[in-house]
C-alpha positions in Angstrom: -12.5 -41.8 -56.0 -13.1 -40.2 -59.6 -11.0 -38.5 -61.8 -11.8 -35.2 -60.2 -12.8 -36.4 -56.9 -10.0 -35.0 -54.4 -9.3 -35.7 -50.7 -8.4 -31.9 -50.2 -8.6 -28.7 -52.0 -7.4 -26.0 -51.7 -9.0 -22.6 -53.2 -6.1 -20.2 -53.0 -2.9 -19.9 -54.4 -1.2 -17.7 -52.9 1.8 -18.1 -49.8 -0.6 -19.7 -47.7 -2.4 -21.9 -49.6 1.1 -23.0 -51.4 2.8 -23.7 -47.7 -0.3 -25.5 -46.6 -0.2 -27.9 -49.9 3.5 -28.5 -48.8 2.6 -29.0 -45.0 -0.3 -31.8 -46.6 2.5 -33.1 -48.7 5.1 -34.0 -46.0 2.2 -35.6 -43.4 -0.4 -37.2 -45.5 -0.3 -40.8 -46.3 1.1 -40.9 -50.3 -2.4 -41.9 -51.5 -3.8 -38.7 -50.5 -5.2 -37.1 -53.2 -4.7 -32.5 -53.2 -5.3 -30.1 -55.8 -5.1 -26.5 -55.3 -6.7 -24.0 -57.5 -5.7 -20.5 -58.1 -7.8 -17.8 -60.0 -4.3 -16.3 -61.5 -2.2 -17.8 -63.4 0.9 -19.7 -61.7 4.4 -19.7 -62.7 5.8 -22.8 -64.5 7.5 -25.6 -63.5 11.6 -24.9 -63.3 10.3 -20.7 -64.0 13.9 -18.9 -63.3 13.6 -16.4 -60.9 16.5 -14.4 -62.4 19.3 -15.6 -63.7 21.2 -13.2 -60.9 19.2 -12.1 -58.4 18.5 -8.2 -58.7 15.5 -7.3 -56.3 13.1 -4.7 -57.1 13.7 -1.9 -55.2 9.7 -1.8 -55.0 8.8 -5.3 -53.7 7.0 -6.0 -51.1 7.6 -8.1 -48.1 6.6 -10.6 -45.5 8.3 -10.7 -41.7 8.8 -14.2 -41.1 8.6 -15.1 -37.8 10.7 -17.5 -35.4 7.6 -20.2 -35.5 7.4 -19.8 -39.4 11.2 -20.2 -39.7 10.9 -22.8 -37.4 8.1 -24.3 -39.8 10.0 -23.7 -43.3 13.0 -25.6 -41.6 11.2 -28.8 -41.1 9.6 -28.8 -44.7 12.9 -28.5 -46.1 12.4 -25.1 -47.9 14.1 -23.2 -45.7 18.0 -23.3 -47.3 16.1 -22.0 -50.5 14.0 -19.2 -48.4 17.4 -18.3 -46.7 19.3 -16.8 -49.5 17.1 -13.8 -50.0 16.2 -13.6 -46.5 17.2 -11.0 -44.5 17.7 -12.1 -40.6 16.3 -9.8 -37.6 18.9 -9.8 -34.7 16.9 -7.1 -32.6 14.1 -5.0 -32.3 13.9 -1.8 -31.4 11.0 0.0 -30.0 10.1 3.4 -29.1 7.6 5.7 -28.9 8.4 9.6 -30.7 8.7 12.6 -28.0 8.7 10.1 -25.3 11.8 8.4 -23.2 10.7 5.1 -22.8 11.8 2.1 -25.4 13.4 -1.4 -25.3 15.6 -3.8 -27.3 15.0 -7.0 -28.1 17.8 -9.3 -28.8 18.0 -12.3 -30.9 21.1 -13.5 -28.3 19.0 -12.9 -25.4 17.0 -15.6 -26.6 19.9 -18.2 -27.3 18.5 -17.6 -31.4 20.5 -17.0 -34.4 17.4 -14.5 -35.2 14.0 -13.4 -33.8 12.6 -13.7 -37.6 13.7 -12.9 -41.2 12.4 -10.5 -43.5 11.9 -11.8 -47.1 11.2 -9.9 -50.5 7.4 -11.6 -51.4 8.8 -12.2 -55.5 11.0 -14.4 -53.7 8.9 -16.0 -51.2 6.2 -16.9 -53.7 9.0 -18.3 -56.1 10.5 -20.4 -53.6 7.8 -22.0 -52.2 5.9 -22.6 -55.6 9.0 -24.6 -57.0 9.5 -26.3 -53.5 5.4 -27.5 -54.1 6.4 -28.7 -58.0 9.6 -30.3 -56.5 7.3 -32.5 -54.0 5.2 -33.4 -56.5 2.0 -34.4 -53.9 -0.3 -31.8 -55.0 -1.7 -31.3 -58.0 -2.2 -27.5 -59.4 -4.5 -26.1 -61.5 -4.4 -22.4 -63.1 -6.4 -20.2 -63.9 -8.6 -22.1 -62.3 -12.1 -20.1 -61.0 -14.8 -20.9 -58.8 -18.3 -19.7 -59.1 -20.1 -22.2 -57.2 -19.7 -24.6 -54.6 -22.6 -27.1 -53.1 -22.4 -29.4 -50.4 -22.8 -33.0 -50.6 -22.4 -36.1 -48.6 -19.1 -36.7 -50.4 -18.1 -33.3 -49.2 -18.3 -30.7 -51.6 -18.8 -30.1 -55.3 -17.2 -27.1 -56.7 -18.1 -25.6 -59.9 -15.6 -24.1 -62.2 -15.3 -21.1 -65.0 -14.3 -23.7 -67.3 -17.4 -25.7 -66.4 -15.6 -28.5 -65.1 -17.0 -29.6 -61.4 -14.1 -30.9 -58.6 -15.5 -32.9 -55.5 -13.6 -32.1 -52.0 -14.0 -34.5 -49.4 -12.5 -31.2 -47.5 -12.6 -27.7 -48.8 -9.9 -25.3 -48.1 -10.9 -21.8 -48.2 -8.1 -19.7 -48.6 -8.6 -17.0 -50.8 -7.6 -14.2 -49.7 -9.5 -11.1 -46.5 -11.8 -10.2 -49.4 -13.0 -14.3 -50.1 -15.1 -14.9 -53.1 -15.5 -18.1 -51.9 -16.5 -17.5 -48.0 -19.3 -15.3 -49.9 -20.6 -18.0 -51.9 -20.6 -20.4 -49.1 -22.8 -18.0 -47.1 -20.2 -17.0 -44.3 -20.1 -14.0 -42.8 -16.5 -11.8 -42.0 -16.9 -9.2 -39.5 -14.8 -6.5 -40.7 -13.8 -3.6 -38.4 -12.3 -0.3 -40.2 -9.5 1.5 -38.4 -10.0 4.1 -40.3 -6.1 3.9 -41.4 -4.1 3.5 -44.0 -0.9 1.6 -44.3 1.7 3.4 -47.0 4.4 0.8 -47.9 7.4 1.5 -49.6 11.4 0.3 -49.3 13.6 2.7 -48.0 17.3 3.3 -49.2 19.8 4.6 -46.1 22.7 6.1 -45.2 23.7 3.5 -42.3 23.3 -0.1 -42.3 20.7 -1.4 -40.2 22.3 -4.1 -38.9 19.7 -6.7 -38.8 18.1 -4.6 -36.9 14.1 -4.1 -36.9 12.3 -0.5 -35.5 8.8 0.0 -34.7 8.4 3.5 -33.7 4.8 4.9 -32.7 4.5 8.4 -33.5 1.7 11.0 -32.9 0.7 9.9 -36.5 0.0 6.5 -36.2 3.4 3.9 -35.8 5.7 2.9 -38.1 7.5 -0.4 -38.9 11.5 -0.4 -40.5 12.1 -3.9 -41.5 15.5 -4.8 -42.0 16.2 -5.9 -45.9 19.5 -7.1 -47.9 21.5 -4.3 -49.5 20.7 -4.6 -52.9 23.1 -5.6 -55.5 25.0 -2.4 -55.7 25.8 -2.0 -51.8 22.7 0.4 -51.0 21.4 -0.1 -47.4 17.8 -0.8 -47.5 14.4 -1.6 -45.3 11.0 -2.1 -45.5 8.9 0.9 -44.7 5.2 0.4 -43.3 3.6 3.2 -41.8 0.1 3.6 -40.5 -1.2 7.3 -40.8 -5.1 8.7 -41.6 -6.3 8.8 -44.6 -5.7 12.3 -45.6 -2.1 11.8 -44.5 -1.9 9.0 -46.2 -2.9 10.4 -49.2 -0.7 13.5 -48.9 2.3 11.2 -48.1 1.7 9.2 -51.6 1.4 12.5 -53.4 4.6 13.9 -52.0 7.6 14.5 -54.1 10.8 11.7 -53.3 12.5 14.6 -51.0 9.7 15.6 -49.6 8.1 12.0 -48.2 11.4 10.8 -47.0 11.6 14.5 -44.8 8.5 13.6 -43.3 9.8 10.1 -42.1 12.7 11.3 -41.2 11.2 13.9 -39.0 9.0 10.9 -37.3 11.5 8.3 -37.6 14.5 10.1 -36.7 18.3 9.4 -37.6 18.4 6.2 -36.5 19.6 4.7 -39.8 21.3 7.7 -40.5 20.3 10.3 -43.8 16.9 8.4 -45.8 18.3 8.4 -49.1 15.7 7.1 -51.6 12.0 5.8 -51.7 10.3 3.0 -54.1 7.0 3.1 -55.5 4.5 4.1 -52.7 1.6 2.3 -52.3 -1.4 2.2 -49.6 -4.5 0.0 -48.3 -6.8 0.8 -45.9 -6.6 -1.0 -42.5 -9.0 -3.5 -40.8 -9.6 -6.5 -39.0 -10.8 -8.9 -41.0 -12.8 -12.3 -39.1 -15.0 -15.0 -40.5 -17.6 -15.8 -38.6 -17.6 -19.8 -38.8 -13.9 -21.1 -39.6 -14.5 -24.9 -39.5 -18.1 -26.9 -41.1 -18.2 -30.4 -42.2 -15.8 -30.7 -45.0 -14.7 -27.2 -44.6 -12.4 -25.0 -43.2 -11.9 -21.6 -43.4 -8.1 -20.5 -43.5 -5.4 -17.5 -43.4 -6.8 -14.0 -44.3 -9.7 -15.9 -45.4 -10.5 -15.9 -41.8 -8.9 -13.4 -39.9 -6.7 -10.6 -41.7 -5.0 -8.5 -39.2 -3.2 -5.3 -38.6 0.1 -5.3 -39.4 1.6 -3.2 -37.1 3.1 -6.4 -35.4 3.7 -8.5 -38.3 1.7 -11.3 -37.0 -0.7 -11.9 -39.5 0.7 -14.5 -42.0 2.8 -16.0 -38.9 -0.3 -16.9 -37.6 -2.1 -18.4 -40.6 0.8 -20.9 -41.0 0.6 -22.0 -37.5 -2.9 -22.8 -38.1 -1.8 -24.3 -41.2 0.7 -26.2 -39.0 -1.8 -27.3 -36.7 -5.0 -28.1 -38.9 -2.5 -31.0 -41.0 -1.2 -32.4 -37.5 -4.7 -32.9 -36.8 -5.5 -34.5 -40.2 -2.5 -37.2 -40.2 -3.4 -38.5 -37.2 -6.4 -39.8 -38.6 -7.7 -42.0 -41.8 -8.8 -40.1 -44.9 -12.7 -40.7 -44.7 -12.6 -38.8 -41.4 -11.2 -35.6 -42.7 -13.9 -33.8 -43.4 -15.7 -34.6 -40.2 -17.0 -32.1 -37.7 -15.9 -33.4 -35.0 -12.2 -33.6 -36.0 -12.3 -30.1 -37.6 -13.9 -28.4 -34.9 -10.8 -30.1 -32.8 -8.4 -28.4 -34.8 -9.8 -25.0 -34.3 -10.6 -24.9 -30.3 -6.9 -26.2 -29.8 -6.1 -22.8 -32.2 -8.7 -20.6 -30.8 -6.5 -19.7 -27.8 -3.6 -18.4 -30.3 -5.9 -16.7 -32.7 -7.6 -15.1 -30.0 -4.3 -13.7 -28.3 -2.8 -13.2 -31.7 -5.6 -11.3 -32.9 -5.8 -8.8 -29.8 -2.6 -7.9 -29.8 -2.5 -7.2 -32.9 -6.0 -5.3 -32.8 -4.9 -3.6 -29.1 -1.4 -2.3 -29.7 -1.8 0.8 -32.0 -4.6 2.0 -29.9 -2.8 1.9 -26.3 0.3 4.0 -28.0 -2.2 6.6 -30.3 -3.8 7.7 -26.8 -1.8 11.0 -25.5 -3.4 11.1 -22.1 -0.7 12.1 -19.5 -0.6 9.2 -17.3 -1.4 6.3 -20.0 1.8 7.6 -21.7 3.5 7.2 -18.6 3.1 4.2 -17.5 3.9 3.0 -21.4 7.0 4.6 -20.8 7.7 3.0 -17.5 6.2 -1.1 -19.5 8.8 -0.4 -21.7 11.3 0.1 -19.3 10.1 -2.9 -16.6 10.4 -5.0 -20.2 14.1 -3.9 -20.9 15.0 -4.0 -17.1 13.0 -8.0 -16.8 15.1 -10.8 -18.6 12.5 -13.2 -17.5 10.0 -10.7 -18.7 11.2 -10.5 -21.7 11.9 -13.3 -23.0 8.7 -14.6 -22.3 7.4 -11.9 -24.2 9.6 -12.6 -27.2 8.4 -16.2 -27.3 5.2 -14.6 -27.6 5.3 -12.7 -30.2 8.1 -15.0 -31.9 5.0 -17.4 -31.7 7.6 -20.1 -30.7 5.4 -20.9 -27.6 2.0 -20.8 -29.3 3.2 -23.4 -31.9 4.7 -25.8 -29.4 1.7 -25.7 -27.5 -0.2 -26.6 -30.4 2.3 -29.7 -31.1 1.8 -30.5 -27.4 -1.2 -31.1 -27.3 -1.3 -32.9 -30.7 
C-alpha cells in the first residue's frame, strides 16, 4: 500500500469519528492502516485540559447511555470519562397538568447507573488523548475534502492541500449537515419539526440527586439532565427544551429572571428555586436520514446518517452502537474484504432493526404527548402508570432505551 494509501478513513473528527478510530484500534489486526481527517483543527498531543478542572457553566453535553458506558468500559477510556461524568440513578417522567408519571431506577435494574451525563469539552478531550495514547490511527488536521472518486482500490479523496488519500473503505462521518454525503451524491431525507431546541445549564436550589426529568408540557417537553456541582458547590443540570419557534426565540431574548420564571412555571419546583442560567443557545429540530448508508468501500455513519430528536437522548448512543457493530463485522474478516458489499451491507441489515426502533422512538414520542385530545391523554396517563406498576414492564423498557439489549443483540449475532 502507498504512502497515502489507507485501509480505513475516517472523514470526521468529532466524538464519533474519534470513538470509532479507537473501536478500529482495539479490533483490527496491528497492520491495519487508519487515518482520520478533520476539517478543524485538533488539539495536541498531551493538550492539558485544565490544570484544575473548572467547567464552563455554558458547556454543552452528551447523555451517555448504559450501552455506551458499557462500550467506553471495554475500550479502556472509561476511568478517564468517569471523573467528569455525572451518573443518572433515576428518571423521572411526567407530563405538566396531568397525574400520570413514573420513576425509573438505576437499582431496579441491578445498575450502578442507567447512563451518565458528561460536559462535551470533556468528552472530546478525553477521548482525543485516549486515540493519541493508542497510537493505531493516524490524524491529520485541518485536513478538507473537496472531492472524492471511486476506484477499484476503493476511493480516492482529494484534499484542500492538494494532496490525494486512497481508502480501501471510506468513513463518512461528518456531521447531519455532511459535505461529504453531498459530494458522494447521497441523498438525506430531512423532516422539519418545526421546533426548536433552547439549551442552556441550569444552576438550583436542591441537588438533583442523580436524578434525570423529562417533563412534557403543553409547549413542547423538556429534558433536566443531571450535572456535577461545579467547583464552588452550585447544583447544576442540563437544560434542553423543545418549544416553537417564536417561543424559542422569545425564550432566548428573555432577561436571566425572566427565562428561568418560565421554566419554572413548566418545570415546576422539583429541584427547588432555578437560580441561574448559562448562555442560551437554540437549533432547529429535525430528523435527519441518508438515504444509502453502506456502498462498496463506503459507509455512511452517526449524524452523517441519521441525526435524531433529542428529546430521548438516543442519538449519539446509537451511532456508537453502530460504530460498535460495523468494527465487529470488520475483524472478523481479512483486510482486502473490507470494503466489500457484501460484508458492509451485513453490517447494516444486522443494525437496521435498532436504527429503525431507535429512530421511531425517537421520532414518535414528542408527538403522542403534544396531542391534548381527552382520551389520548388518558390513556398516557394510565401507560405511565401500567409502566410504574409492571417491574417486568419496566425493565424491559429500560433495557430498551438503555440500548443494553439492542447492543447485545448485535454481539449475538456477531
Amino acid at each position: 500500500m502507498s504512502r497515502n494509501g489507507y485501509d480505513i478513513v475516517i472523514v470526521g473528527g468529532g466524538m464519533v469519528g474519534v470513538s470509532l478510530g479507537l473501536l478500529l484500534g482495539q479490533h483490527l489486526p496491528s497492520r491495519a492502516k487508519i487515518l482520520l481527517l478533520e476539517s478543524f483543527p485538533m488539539p495536541a498531543e498531551d493538550a492539558e485540559y485544565a490544570s484544575t478542572y473548572s467547567p464552563s457553566f455554558d458547556a454543552r453535553s452528551t447523555a451517555l447511555s448504559r450501552s455506551s458506558y458499557q462500550i467506553y468500559s471495554e475500550l479502556g477510556v472509561w476511568q478517564e470519562l468517569r471523573k467528569r461524568a455525572c451518573p443518572i440513578e433515576s428518571i423521572h417522567v411526567s407530563e405538566r397538568g396531568r397525574f400520570g408519571s413514573t420513576l425509573m431506577q438505576a437499582s431496579e435494574q441491578g445498575w450502578d447507573a442507567l447512563g451518565h451525563v458528561i460536559e462535551n469539552a470533556w468528552l472530546g478531550h478525553a477521548l482525543i488523548q485516549a486515540l493519541y495514547r493508542q497510537n493505531r490511527a493516524q490524524m491529520q488536521s485541518p485536513a478538507r475534502v473537496v472531492s472524492a472518486q471511486a476506484n477499484d482500490a476503493g476511493y480516492e479523496l482529494g484534499l484542500e492541500s492538494g494532496e490525494a488519500v486512497q481508502a480501501r473503505l471510506l468513513i463518512v462521518a461528518d456531521g447531519a449537515d455532511s459535505g461529504l454525503r453531498d459530494l458522494l451524491g447521497i441523498d438525506a431525507a430531512r423532516h422539519r419539526y418545526g421546533d426548536c431546541a433552547v439549551i442552556g445549564n441550569i444552576a438550583h436550589e436542591q441537588s438533583h440527586g442523580g436524578r434525570a426529568f423529562e417533563r412534557f408540557t403543553d409547549q413542547g417537553p423538556l429534558a433536566m439532565l443531571p450535572l456535577l456541582d461545579d467547583e464552588s458547590g452550585q447544583h447544576r443540570s442540563a437544560l434542553v427544551w423543545t418549544l416553537p419557534p417564536e417561543l424559542a426565540e422569545a425564550r432566548l431574548a428573555d432577561s436571566e429572571s425572566d427565562f428561568l420564571d418560565a421554566l419554572q412555571d413548566r418545570f415546576g419546583y422539583r429541584l427547588g428555586q432555578l437560580q441561574q442560567v448559562g448562555e442560551r443557545s437554540s437549533y432547529p429540530l429535525s430528523l435527519v436520514q441518508a438515504s444509502e448508508q453502506v456502498r462498496q468501500n463506503l459507509v455512511v455513519l452517526g449524524n452523517a446518517a441519521h441525526a435524531l430528536h433529542p428529546v430521548a437522548g438516543q442519538g449519539f448512543n446509537l451511532a456508537l452502537r453502530d460504530c460498535d457493530a460495523l468494527v465487529r463485522v470488520l475483524a472478523g474478516e481479512p483486510a482486502e474484504s473490507w470494503g466489500e458489499l457484501a460484508l458492509l451491507e451485513t453490517y447494516h441489515e444486522g443494525q437496521l432493526g435498532d436504527q429503525q426502533r431507535t429512530v421511531q422512538f425517537s421520532d414518535k414520542l414528542p408527538g403522542l404527548f403534544s396531542h391534548r385530545d381527552r382520551a389520548l391523554t388518558g390513556l398516557r396517563d394510565l401507560g405511565l402508570f401500567a409502566l410504574d406498576l409492571s417491574p417486568g414492564l419496566k425493565r424491559e423498557f429500560v433495557a430498551h432505551t438503555a440500548g443494553v439489549a439492542a447492543l447485545n443483540r448485535g454481539r449475538d449475532r456477531a
